[in-house]
N, C-alpha and C positions, 0 to 999 in steps of 0.2 A: 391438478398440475400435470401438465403433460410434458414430457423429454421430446427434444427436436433429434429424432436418431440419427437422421443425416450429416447432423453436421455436430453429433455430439463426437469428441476426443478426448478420453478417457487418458490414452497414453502420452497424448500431447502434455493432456495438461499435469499428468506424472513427472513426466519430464521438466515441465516448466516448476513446480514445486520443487522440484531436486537441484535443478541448478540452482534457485533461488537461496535453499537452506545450504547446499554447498558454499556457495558465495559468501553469505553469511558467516558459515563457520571460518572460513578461511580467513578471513577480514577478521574475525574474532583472535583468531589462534596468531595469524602474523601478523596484526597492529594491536591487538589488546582494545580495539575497535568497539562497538556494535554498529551494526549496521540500518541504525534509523533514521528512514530519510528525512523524516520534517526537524531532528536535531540536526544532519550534516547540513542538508541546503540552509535552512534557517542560523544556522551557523556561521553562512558565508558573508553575512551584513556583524557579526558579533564579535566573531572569532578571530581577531587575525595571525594569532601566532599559527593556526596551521591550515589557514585559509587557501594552500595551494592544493591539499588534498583534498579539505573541502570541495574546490572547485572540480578539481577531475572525478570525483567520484560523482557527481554532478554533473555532465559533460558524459561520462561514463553510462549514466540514465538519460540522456540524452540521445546519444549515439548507438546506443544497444537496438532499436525499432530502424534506426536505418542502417545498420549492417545487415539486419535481418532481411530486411528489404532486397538484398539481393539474394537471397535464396527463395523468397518465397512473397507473396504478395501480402501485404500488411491486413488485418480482417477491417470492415467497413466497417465505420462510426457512425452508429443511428444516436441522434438523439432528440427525443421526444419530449423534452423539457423546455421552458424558454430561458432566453441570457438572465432574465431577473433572477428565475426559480436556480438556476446554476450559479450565478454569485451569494444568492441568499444559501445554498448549499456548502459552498464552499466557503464562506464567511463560520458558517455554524461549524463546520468540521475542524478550522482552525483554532476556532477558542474550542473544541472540545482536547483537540489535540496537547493547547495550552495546559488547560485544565489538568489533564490526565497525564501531562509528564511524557509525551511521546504517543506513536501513530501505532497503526496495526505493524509496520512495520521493527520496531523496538521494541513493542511489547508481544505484539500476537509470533511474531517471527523469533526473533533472538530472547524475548526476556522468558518465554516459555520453553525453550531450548533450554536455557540455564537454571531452569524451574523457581523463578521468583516468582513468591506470591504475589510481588506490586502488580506484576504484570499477567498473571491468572486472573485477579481483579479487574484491570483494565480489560482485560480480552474477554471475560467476561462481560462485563456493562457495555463495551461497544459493540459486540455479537447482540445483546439483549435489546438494545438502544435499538439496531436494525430492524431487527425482527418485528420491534412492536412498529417500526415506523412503516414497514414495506406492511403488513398487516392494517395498519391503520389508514394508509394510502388504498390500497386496492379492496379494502371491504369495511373500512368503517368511515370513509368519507365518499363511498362510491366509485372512485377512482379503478 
């Protein structure tokens, strides 16, 4: 494995982890929140006694890539996968989501902030789950 030193950003991406966990906590402390997005958005078809937050918070991850857009130019999307291999991804990530009571976000972000086991568990099997998949992808099916 080799580091792309050029275009690696070490601070950047500090910075993007600190706002994130700030965001989080803040959400946490002034709504008694967490902030997991596959429960808010997924929420917004279940929910409706508080389907307005829902939605801005929503709206909110929407709008955040094009604010930014005007300071700086958004990084280019390569992808190397085809529309099948991306639905079939994204189908399996949703029933895992299902399964597991919440996303990296709710559990690897806020439930490990709060130090619940459920969520040490969870970020654990989905870090494990990865690992073996990018390993089994690029050296045990040749890929």
């Amino acid at each position: 494995m080799t580091i792309d030193w050029i275009h690696f950003t070490p601070w950047a991406a500090l910075a993007g982890g600190a706002l994130i966990g700030l965001a989080a906590a803040l959400l946490w402390w002034l709504t008694g929140r967490i902030a997991g997005i596959s429960g808010l958005v997924g929420g917004l078809l279940t929910a409706p006694s508080d389907w307005a937050f829902r939605l801005a918070f929503t709206l909110g991850l929407i709008a955040a890539p094009l604010l930014w857009r005007l300071f700086a130019p958004l990084p280019e999307i390569q992808l190397s996968a085809s529309f099948a291999w991306m639905l079939a991804a994204g189908l399996v990530v949703g029933v895992g989501v299902k399964l597991g009571s919440g996303c990296t976000s709710g559990h690897g972000v806020c439930g490990l902030a709060r130090l619940s086991p459920r969520s040490l568990a969870a970020t654990l099997s989905f870090m494990a789950a990865g690992f073996i998949t990018v390993w089994l992808l690029r050296h045990g099916l040749g890929g």
